[in-house]
DSSP file (Angstrom, degrees, kcal/mol; ACC not computed):
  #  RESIDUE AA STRUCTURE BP1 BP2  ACC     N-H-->O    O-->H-N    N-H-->O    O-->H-N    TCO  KAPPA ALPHA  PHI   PSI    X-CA   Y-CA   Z-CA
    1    1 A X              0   0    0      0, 0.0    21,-1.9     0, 0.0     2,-0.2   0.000 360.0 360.0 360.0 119.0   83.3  100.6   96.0
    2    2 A X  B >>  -A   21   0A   0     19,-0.3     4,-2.3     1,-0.0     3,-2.2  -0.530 360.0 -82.6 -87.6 164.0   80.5  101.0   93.4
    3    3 A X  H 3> S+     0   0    0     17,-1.7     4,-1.5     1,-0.2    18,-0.1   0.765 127.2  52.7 -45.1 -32.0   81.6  102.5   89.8
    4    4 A X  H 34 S+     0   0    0      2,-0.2    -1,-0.2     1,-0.2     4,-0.2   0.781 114.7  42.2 -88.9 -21.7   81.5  106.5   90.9
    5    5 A X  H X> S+     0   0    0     -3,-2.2     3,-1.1     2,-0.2     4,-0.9   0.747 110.4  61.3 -82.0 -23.4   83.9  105.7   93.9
    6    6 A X  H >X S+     0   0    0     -4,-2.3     4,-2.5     1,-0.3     3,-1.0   0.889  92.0  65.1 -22.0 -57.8   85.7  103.5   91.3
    7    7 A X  H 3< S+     0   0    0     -4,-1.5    -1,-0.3     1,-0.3    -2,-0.2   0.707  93.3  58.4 -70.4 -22.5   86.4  106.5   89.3
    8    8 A X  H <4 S+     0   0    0     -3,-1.1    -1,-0.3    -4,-0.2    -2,-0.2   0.715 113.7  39.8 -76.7 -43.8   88.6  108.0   92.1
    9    9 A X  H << S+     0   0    0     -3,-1.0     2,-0.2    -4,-0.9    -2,-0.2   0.897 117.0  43.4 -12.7 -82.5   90.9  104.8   91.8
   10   10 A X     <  -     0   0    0     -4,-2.5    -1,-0.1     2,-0.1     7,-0.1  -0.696  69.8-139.3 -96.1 145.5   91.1  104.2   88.4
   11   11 A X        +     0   0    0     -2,-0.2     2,-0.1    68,-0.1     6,-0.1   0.537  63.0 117.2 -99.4   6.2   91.5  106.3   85.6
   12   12 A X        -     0   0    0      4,-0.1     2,-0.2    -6,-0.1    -2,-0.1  -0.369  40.9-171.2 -72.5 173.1   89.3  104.9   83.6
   13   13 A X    >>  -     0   0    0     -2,-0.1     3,-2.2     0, 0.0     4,-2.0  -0.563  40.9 -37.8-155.2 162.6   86.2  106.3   82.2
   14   14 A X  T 34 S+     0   0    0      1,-0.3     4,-0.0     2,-0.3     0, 0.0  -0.703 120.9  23.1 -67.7 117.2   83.1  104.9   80.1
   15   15 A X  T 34 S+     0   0    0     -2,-0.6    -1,-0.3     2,-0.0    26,-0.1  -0.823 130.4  47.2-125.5  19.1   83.2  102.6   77.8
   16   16 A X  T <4 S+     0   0    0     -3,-2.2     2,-1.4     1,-0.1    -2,-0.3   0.638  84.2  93.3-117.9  -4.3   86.5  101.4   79.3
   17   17 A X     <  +     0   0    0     -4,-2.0    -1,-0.1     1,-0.2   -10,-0.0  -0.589  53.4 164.6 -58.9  88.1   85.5  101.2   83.5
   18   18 A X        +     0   0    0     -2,-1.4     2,-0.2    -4,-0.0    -1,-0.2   0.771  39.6  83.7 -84.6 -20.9   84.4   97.5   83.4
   19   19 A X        -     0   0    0      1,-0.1    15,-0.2    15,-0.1     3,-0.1  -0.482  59.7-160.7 -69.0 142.4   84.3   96.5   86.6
   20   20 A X  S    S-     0   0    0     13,-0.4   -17,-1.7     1,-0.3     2,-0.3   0.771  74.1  -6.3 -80.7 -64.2   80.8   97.4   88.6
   21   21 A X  B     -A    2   0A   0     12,-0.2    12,-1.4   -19,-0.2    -1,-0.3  -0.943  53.9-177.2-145.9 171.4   82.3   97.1   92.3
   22   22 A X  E     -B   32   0B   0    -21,-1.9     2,-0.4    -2,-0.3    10,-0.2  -0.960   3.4-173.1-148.1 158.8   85.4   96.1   94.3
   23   23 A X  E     -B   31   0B   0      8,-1.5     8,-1.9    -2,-0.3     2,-0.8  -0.959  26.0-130.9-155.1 154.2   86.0   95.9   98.1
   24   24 A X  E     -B   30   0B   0     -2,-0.4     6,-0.3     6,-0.2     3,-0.1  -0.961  22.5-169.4-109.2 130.6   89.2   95.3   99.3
   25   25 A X        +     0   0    0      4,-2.8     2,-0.3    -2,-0.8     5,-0.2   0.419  60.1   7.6 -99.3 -12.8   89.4   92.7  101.7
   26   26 A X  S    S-     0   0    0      3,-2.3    -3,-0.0    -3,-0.1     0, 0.0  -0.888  86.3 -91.1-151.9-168.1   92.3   92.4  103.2
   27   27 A X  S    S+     0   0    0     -2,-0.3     3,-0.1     1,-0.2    -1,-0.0   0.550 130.7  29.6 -76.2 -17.0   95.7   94.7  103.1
   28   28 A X  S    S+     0   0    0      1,-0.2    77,-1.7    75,-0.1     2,-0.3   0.393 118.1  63.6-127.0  -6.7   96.7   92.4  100.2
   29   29 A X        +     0   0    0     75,-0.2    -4,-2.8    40,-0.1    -3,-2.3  -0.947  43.8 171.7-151.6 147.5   93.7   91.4   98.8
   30   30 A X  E     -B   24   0B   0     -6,-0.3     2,-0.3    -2,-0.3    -6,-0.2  -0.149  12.2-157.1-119.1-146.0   90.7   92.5   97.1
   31   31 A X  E     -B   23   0B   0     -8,-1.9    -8,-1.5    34,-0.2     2,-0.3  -0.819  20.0-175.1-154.5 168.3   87.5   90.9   95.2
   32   32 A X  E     -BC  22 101B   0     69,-1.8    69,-1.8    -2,-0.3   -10,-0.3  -0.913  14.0-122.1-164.6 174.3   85.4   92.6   92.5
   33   33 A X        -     0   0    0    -12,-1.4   -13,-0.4    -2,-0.3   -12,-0.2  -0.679  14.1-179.4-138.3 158.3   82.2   92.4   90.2
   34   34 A X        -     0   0    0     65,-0.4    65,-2.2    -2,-0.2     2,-0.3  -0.595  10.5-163.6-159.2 111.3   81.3   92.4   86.9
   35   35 A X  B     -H   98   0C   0     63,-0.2     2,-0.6    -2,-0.1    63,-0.2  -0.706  21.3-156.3 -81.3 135.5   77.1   92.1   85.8
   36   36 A X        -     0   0    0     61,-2.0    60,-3.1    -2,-0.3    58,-0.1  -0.958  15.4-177.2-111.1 123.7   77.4   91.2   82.2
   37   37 A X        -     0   0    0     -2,-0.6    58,-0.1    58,-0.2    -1,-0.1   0.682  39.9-119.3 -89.7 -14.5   74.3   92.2   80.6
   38   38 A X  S    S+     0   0    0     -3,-0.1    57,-0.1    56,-0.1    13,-0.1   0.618  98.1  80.3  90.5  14.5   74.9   91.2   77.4
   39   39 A X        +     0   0    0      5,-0.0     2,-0.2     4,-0.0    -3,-0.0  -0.086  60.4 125.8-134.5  32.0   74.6   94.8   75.6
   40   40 A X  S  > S-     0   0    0      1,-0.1     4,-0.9     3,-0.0     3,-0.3  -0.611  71.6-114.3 -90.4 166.8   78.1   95.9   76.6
   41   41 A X  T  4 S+     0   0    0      1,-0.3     3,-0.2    -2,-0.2    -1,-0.1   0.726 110.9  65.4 -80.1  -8.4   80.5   97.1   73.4
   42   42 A X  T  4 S+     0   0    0      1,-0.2    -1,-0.3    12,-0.0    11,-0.0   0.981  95.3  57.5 -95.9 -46.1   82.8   94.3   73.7
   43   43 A X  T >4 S+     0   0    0     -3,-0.3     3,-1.9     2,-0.1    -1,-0.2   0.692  71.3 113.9 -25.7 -44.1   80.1   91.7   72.7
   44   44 A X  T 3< S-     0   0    0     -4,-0.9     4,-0.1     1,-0.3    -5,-0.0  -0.051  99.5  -6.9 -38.3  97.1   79.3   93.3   69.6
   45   45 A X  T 3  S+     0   0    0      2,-0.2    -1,-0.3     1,-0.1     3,-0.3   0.942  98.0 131.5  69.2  38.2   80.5   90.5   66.7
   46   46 A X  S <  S-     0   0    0     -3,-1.9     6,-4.5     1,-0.6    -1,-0.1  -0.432 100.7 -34.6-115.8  52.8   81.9   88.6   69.7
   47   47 A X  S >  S-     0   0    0      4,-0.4     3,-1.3     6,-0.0    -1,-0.6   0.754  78.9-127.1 -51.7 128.1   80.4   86.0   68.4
   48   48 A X  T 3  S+     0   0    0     -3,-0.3    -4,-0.1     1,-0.3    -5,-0.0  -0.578 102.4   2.3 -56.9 122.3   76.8   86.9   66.5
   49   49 A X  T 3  S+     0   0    0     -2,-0.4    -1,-0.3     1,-0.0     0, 0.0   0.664 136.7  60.8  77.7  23.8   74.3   84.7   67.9
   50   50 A X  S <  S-     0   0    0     -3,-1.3    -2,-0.2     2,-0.1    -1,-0.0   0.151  75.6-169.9-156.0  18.1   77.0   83.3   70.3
   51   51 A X        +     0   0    0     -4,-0.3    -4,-0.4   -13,-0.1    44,-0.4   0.083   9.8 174.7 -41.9 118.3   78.2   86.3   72.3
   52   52 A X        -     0   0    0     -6,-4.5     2,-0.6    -9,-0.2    42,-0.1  -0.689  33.7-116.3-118.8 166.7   81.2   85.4   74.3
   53   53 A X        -     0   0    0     40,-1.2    40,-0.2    -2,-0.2     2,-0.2  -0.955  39.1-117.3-100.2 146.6   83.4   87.9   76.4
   54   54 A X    >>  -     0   0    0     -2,-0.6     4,-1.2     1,-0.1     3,-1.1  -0.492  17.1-122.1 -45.6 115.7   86.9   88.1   75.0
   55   55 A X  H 3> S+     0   0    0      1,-0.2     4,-2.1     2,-0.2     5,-0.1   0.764 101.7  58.1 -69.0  -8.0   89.3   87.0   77.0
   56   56 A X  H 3> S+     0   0    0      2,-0.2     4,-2.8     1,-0.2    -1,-0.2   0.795 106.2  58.6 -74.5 -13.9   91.6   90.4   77.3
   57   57 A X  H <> S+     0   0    0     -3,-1.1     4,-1.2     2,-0.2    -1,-0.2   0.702  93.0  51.7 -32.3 -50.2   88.9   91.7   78.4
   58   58 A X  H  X S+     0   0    0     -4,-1.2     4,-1.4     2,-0.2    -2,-0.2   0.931 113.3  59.1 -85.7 -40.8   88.2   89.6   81.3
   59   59 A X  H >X>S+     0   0    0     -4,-2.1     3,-2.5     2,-0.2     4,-2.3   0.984  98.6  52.8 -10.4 -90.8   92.0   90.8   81.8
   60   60 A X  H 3X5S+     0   0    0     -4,-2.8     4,-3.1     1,-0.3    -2,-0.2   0.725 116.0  39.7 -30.0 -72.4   91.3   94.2   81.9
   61   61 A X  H 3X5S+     0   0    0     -4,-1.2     4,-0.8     1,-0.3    -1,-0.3   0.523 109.5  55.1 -94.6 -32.9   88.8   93.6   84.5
   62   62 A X  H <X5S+     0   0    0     -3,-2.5     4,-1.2    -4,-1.4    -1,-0.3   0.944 119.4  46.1 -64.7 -64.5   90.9   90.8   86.7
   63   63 A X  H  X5S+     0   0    0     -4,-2.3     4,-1.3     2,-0.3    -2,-0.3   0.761 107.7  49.5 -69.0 -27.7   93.4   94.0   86.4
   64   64 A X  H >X<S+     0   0    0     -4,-3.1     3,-1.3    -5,-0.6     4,-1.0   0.965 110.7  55.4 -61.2 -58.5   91.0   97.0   87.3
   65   65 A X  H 3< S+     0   0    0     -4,-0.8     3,-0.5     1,-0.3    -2,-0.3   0.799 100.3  58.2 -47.9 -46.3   89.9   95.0   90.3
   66   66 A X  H >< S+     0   0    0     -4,-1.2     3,-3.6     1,-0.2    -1,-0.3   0.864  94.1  64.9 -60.6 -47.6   93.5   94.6   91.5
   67   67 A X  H X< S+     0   0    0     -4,-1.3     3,-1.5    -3,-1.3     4,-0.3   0.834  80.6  73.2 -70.8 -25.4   94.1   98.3   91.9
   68   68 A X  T 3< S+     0   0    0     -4,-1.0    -1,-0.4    -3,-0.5     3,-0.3   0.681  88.2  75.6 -54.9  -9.4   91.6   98.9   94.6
   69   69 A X  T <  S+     0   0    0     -3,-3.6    -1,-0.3    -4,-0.1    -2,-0.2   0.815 106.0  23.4 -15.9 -71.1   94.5   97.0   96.1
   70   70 A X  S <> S+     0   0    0     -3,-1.5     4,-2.2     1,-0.1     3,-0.2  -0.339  81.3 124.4-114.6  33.8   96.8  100.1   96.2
   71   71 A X  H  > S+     0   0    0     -3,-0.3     4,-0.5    -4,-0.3    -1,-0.1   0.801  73.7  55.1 -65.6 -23.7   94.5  102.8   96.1
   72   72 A X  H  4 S+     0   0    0      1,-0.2     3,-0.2     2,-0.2    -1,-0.2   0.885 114.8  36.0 -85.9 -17.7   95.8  104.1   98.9
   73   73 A X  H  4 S+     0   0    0     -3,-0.2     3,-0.3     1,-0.2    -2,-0.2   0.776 118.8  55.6 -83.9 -38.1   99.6  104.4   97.5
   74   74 A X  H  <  +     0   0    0     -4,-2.2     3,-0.3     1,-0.2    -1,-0.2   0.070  62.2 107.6 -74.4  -5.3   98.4  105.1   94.3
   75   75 A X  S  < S+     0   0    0     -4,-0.5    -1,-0.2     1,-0.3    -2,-0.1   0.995  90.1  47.7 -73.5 -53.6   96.1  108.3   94.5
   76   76 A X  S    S+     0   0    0     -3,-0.3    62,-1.2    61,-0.1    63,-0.4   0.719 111.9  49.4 -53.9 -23.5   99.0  110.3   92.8
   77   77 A X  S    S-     0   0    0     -3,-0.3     2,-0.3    60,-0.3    60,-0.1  -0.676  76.1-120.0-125.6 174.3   99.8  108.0   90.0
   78   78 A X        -     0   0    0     58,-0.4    58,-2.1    -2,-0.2     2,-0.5  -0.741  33.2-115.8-119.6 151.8   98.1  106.1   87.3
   79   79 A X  E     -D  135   0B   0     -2,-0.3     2,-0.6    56,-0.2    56,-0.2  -0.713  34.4-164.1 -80.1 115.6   98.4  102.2   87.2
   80   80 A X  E     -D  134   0B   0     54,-0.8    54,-3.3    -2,-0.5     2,-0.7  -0.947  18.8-120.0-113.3 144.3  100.3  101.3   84.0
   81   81 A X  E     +D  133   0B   0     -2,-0.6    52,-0.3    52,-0.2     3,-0.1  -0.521  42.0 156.3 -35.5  80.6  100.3   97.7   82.6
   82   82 A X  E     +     0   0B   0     50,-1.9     2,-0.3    -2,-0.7    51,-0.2   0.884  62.2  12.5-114.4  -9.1  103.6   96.4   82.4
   83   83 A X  E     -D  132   0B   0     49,-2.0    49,-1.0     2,-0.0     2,-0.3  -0.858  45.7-176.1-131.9 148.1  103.3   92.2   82.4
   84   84 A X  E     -D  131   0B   0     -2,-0.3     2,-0.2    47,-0.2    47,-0.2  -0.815  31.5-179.0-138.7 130.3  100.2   90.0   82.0
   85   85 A X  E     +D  130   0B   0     45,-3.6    45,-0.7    -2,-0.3    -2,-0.0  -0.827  46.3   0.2-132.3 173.6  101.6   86.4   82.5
   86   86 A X  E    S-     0   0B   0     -2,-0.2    -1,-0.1    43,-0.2    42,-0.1   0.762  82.2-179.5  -1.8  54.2  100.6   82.4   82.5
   87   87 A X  E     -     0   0B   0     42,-0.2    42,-0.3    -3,-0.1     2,-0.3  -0.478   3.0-171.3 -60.3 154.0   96.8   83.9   81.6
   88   88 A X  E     -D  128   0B   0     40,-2.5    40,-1.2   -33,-0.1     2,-0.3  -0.962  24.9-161.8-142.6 138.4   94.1   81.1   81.3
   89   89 A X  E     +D  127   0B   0     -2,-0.3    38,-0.3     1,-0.2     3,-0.1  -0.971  17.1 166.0-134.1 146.8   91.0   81.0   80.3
   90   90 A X        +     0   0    0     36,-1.7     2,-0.3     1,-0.4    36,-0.2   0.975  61.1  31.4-129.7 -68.0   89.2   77.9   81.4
   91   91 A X  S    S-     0   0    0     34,-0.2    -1,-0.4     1,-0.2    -3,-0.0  -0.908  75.9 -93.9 -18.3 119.7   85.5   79.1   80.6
   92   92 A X        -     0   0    0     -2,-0.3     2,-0.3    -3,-0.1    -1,-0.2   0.238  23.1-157.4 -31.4 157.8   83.0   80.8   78.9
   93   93 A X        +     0   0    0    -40,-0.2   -40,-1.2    33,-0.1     2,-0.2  -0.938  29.5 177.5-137.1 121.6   82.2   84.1   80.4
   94   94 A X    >   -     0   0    0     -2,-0.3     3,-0.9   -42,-0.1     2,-0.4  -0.689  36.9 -85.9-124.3-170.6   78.0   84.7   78.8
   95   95 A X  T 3  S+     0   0    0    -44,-0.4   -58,-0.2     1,-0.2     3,-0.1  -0.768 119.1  40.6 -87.6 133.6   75.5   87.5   79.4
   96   96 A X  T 3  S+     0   0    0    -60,-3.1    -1,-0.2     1,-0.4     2,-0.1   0.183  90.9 113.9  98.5 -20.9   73.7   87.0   82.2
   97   97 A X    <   -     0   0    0     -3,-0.9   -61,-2.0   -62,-0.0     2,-0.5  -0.443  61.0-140.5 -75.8 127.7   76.8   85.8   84.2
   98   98 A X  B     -H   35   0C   0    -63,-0.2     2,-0.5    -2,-0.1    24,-0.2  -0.973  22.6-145.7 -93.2 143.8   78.2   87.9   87.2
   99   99 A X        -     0   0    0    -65,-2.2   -65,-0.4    -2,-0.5     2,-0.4  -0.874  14.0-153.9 -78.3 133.4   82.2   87.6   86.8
  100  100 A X  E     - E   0 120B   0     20,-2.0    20,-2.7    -2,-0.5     2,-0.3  -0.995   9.9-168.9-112.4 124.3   83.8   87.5   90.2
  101  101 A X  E     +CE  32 119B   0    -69,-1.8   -69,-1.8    -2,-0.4     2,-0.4  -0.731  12.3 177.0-130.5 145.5   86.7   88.5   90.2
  102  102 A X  E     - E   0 118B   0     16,-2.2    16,-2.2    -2,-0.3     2,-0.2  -0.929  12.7-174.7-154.4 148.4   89.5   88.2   93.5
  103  103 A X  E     - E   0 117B   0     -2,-0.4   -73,-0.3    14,-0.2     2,-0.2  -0.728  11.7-154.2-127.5 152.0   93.1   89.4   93.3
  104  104 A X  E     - E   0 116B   0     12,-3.3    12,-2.1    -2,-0.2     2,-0.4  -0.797  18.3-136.1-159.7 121.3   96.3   89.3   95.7
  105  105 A X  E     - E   0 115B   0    -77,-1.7    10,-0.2    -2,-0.2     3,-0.1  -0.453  25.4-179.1 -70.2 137.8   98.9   91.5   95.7
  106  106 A X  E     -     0   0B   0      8,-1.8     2,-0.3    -2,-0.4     9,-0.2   0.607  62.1 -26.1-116.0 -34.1  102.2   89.1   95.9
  107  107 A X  E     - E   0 114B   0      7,-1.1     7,-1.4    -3,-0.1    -1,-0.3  -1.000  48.3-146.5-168.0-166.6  104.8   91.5   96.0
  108  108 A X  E     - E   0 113B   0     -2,-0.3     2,-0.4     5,-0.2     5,-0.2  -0.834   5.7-158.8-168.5 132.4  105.7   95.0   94.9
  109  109 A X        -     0   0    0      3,-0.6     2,-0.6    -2,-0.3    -2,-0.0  -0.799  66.8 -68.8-120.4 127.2  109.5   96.1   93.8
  110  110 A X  S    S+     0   0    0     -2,-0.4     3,-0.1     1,-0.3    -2,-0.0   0.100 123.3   4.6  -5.5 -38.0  109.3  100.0   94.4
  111  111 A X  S    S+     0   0    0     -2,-0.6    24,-1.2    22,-0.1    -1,-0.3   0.288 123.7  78.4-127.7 -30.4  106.8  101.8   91.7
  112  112 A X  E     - F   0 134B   0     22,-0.2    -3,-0.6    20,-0.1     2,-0.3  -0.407  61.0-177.5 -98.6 170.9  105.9   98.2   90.2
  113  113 A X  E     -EF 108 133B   0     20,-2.1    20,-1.8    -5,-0.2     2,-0.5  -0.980   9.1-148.2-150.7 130.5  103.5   95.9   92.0
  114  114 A X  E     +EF 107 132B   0     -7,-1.4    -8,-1.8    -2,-0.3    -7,-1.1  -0.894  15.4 170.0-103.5 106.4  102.3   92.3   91.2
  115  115 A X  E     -EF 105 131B   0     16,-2.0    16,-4.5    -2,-0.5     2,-0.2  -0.789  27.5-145.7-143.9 159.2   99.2   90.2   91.6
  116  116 A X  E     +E  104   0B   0    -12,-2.1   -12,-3.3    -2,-0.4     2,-0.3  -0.698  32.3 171.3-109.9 156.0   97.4   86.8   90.7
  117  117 A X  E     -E  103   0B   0     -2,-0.2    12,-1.4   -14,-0.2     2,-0.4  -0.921  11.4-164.1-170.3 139.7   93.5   87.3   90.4
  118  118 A X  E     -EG 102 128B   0    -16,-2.2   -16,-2.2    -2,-0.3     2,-0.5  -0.901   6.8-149.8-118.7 144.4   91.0   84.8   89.1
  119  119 A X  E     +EG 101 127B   0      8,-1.8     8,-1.7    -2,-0.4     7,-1.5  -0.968  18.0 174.1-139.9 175.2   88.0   85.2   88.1
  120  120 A X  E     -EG 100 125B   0    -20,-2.7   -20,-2.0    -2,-0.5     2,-0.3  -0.835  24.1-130.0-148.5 174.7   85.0   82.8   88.3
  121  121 A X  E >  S- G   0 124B   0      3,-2.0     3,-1.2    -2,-0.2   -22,-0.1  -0.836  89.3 -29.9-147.9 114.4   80.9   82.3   87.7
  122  122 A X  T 3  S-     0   0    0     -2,-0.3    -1,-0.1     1,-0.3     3,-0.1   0.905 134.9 -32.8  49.2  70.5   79.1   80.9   90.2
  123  123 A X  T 3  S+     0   0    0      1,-0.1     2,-0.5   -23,-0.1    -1,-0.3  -0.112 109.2 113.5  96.0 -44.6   82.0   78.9   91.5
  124  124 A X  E <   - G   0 121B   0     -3,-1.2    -3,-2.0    -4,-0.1     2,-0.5  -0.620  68.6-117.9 -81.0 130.0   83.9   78.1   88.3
  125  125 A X  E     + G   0 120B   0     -2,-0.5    -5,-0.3    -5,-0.2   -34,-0.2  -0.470  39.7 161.5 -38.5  93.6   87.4   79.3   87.2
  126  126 A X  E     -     0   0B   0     -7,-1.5   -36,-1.7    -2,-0.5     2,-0.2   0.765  68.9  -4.0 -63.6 -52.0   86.8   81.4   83.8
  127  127 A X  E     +DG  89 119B   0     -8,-1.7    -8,-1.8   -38,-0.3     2,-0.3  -0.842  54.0 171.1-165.4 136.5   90.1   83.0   84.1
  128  128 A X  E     +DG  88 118B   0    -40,-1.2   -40,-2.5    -2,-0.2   -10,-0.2  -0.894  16.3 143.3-133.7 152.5   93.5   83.7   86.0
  129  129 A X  E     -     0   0B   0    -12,-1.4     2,-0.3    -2,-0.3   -43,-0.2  -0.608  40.2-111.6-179.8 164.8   96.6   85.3   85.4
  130  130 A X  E     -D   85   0B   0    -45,-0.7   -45,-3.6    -2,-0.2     2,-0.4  -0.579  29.4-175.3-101.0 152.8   99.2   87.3   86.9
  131  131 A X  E     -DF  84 115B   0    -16,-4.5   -16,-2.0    -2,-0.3     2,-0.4  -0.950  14.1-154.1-151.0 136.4   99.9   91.0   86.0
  132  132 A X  E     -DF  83 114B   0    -49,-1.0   -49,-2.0    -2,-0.4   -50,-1.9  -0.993  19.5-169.5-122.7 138.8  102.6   93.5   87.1
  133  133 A X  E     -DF  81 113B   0    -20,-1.8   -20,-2.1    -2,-0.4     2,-0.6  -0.806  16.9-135.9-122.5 141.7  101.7   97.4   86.9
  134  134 A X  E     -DF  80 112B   0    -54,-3.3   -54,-0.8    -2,-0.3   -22,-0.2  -0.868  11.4-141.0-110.3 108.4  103.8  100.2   87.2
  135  135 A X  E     -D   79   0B   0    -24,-1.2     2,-0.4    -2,-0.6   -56,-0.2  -0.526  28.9-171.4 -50.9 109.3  102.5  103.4   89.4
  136  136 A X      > -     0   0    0    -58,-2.1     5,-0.5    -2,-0.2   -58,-0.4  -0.897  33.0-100.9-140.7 136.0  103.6  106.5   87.7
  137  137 A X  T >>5 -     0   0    0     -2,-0.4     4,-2.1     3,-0.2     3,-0.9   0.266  24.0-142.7 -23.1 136.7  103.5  109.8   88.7
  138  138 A X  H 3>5S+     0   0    0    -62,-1.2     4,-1.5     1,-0.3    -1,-0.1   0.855 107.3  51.9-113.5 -45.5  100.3  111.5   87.0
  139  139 A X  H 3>5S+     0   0    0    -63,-0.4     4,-0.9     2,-0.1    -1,-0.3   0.873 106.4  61.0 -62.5 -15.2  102.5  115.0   86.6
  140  140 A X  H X>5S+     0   0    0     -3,-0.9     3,-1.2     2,-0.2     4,-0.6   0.980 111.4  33.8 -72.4 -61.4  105.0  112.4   85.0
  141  141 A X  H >X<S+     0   0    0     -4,-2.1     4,-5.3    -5,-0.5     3,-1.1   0.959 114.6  55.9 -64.2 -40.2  102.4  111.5   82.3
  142  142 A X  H 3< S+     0   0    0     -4,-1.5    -1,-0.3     1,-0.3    -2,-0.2   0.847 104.4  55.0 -52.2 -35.5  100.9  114.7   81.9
  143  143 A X  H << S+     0   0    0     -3,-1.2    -1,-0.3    -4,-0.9    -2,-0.2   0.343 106.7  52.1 -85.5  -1.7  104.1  116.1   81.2
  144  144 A X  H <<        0   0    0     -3,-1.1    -2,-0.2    -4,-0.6    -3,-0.1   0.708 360.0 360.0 -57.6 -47.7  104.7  113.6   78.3
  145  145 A X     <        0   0    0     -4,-5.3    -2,-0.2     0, 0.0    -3,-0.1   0.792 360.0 360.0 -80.7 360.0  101.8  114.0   76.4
């Protein structure tokens, strides 16, 4: 999936779609992309003269990449956040770097769903942790706000 079939997945939107591409690779598992060019907003005073990617960031992005997971259960509902757990970050993430990102859903309790996802550069572990989402009904939110 490149970013415009992306947008049919996820309900994110620019500046918060971070992810590039995803393919799902198996029934349980996906992998995913991120070019960092080094003029994206989260870099900005993330260091000056030392631009590093933030690691909730690289979160967000482990966690976009997971949903292409459950697109297919999911087209009615929006992914919500409800855990990020034993996160690490092992390594710098720079500009110029692709993040690679691969996820596996590990089990899924009725609306919520769970997965481990790492992500790496050119071989190395940058970052892992496991994150549980809740699928909820998109007339459910709509009728909140």
């Amino acid at each position: 999936m490149n970013k415009q079939e992306l947008e049919s997945v996820i309900p994110h939107r620019n500046s918060m779609l971070l992810i590039d591409e995803a393919t799902k690779t198996s029934e349980t598992t996906c992998e995913g992309k991120k070019y960092i060019t080094g003029k994206e907003w989260f870099l900005d005073g993330h260091f000056p003269g030392n631009p590093v990617v933030p690691g909730v960031i690289l979160c967000e992005m482990m966690a976009q990449a997971s949903s292409v997971i459950i697109a297919e259960v999911s087209a009615a509902s929006i992914p919500f956040f409800t855990s990020i757990e034993k996160a690490k970050f092992k390594n710098k993430v720079l500009p110029g770097d692709t993040f690679e990102i691969k996820c596996e859903l590990t089990r899924n309790r009725g609306v919520f769903y769970f997965v481990s996802a790492k992500g790496s550069v050119n071989g190395k572990v940058c970052a892992s942790a496991d994150f549980s989402f809740a699928l909820i009904p998109k007339d459910k939110v709509a009728a909140e706000m």
